[in-house]
N, C-alpha and C positions, 0 to 999 in steps of 0.2 A: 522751310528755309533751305535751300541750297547751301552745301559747304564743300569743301571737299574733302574736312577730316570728320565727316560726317556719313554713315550710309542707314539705309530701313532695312540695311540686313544685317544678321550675326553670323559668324563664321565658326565654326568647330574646327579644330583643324588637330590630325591624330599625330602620337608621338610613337617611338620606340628607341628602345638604345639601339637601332640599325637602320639600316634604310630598309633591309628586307622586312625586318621586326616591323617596321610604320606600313609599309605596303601588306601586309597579313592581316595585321588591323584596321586594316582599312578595307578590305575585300570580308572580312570581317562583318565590318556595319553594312555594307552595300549586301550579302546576302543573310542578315539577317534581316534588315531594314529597321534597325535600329540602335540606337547609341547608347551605350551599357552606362550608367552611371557610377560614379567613384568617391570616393571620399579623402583622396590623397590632397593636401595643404589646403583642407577646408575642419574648421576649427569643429568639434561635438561632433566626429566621425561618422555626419549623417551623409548621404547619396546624393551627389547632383552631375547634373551632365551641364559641363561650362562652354562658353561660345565670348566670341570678342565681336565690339561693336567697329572696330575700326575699320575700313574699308579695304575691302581685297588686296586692292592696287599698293595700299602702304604696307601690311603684312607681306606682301611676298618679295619686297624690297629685302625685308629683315631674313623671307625664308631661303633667297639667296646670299646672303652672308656667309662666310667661313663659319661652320659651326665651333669655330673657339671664341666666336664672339657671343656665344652664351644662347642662341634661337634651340629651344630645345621639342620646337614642334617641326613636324616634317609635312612636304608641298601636299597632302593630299587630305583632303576634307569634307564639309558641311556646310550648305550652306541655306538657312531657313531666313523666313522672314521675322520684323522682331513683333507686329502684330501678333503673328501664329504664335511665337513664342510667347508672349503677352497674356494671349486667351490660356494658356495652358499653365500659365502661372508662374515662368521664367520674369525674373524680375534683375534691375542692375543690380552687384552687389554695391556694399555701402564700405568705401574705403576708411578706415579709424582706428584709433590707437587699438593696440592689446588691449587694455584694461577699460574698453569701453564696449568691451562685447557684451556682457551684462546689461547692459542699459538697453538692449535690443531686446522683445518681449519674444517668447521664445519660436514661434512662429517664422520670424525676420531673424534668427540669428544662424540660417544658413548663406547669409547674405555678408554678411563681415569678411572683410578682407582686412590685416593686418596693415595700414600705414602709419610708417614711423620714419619720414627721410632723415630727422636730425642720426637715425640708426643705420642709414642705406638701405631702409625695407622699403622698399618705392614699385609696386607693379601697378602704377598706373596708368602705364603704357597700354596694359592688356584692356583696357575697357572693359571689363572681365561683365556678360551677365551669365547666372544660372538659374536652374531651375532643379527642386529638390525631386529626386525620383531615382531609381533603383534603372527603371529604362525607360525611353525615349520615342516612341515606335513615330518610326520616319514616314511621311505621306507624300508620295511620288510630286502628286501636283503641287506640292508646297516646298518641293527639298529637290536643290540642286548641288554636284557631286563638284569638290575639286581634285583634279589630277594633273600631275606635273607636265604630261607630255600628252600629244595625241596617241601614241604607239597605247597608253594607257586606256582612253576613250576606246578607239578600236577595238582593245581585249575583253572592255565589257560589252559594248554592242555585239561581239561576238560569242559573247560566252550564252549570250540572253539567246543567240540567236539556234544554237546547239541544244542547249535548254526546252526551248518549244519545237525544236523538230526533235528531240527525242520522248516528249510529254506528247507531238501527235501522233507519233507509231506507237508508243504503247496504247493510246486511246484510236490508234484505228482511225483517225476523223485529222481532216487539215486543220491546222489551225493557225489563225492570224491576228498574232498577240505582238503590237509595235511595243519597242523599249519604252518602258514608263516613264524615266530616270533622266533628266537634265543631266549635262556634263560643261562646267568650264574647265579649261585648258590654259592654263602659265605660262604655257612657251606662247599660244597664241597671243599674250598678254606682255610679248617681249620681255620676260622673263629666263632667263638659261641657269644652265649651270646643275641640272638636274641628273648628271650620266649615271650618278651611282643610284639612282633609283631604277635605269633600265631591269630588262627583264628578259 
């Protein structure tokens, strides 16, 4: 089914309290190739790495926002498929009172998310799915990069490219290793408003 608040991809998308903080953590995942999992506002302080179902295009509506209107993720992220996520055991969570976390056999109760509007606990904006795991290890052909600006794309195609011409002088031998790594770009996506993430 075609929708438009609908997509077959999930987004990750990193925070920091800075714009420098979220751009470190984010260079971060890209050379580790993987997404560290957390246990911060996930009930039984077990490990998942979270991602939204909602589609690019409406998140970055919100990532351009004044950040007093409460967006506490920043333009730069993840983005895998939810099949891949699927096979690997990434499930939606399941939006429910506090007091109905128990009733989840313990298995599924990394999946609970707290809804309570009559209390104004309401995230189910985020489309929130996760998957429980300590790390994430990212697979090039499966995982494409968000970053705010092109000036961003450039500094990783460049960095990769510096990378392999210094990995072939120490090996003596040429070598011809293309950028693994998918990159969408925000501004290409008429998106602005990005300056304080420059670099």
């Amino acid at each position: 089914m075609i929708r438009g608040d609908l997509s077959n991809r999930l987004v990750h998308l990193t925070r920091g309290t800075s714009p420098q903080e979220a751009a470190l953590n984010f260079q971060s995942i890209v050379r580790e190739r993987a997404l560290i999992g957390s246990n911060g506002y996930i009930r039984g302080g077990v490990n998942c790495v979270c991602f939204s179902e909602a589609p690019l295009g409406v998140l970055t509506q919100a990532l351009a926002a004044p950040p007093e209107n409460g967006m506490r993720y920043s333009p730069f992220g993840v983005i895998v498929s939810k099949s891949w996520l699927f096979q690997k055991g990434g499930r939606p969570v399941i939006y429910q009172a506090h007091d109905e976390y128990d009733l989840l056999s313990d298995a599924q109760k990394f999946r609970h998310v707290r809804y309570e509007p009559h209390r104004n606990v309401d995230h189910t904006w985020e489309r929130e799915w996760r998957i429980q795991t300590d790390s994430l290890a990212l697979e090039p052909s499966e995982t494409t990069f968000v970053v705010p600006t092109r000036a961003w794309e450039r500094r990783f195609h460049q960095e990769h490219i510096d990378e392999v011409a210094t990995t072939s002088a120490l090996l003596e031998i040429p070598l011809d290793d293309p950028m693994p790594w998918h990159f969408v770009v925000l501004e290409d996506l008429g998106v602005e408003g990005f300056d304080e993430y420059d670099f």
